[in-house]
C-alpha positions in Angstrom: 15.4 -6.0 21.8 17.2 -6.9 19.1 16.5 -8.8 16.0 18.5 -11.9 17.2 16.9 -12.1 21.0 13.4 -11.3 18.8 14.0 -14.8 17.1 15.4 -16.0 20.4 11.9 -14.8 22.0 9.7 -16.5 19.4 11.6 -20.1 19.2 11.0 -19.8 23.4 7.6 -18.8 22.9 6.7 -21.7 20.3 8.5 -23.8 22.7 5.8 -22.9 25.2 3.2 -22.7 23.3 2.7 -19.4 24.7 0.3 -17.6 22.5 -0.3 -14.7 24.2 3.9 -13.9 23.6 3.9 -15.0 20.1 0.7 -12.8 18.9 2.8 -9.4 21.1 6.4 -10.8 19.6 4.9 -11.4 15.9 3.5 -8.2 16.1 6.6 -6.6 17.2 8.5 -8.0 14.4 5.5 -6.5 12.2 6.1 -3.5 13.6 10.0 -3.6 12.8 9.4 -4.7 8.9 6.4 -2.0 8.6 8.7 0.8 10.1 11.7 -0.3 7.5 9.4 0.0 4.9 9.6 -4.0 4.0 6.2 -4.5 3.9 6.5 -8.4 2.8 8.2 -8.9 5.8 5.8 -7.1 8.0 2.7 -9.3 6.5 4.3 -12.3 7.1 5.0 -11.1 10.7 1.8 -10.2 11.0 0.1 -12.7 9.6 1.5 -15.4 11.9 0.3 -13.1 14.8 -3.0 -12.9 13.4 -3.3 -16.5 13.2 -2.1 -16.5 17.0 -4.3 -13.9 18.5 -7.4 -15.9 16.2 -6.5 -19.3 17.8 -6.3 -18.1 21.2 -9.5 -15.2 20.8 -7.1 -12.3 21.3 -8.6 -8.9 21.2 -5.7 -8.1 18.7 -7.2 -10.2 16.3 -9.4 -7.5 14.9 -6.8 -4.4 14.5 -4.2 -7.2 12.8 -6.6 -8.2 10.4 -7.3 -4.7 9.7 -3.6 -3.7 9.0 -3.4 -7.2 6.5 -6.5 -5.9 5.0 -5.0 -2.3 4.3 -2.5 -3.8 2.8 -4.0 -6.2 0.6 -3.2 -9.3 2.0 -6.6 -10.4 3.9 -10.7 -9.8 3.6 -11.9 -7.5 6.4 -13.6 -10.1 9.2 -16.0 -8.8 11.6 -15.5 -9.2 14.9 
């Protein structure tokens, strides 16, 4: 999938309200940032799918807050 069906995917998603998509296509866009080294980009990304998989008590929840708090950008919850 490429970056433009990605945004394609998440507008659908939001549409829908669909938060089980938006935490796995959040994460997925994440992934992209992390893996081109734009690691603002990723945090954003992954933030927003942290907030997802919270509201919706996705089992995600934990390892995303782990990767923000690796990188700085959240405290280390317990789950």
């Amino acid at each position: 999938m490429d970056q433009t069906r990605l945004n394609q995917e998440l507008l659908i998603a939001h549409d829908r309200q669909d938060t089980d998509a938006l935490v796995r296509l959040y994460t997925l866009a994440g992934d992209r940032a992390e893996t081109r080294g734009d690691i603002d980009a990723a945090c954003f990304y992954l933030t927003h799918a942290f907030v997802f998989a919270l509201e919706s008590g996705a089992v995600e929840a934990d390892d995303l807050n782990r990767r923000l708090a690796d990188y700085g950008r959240a405290k280390r919850l317990i789950f």
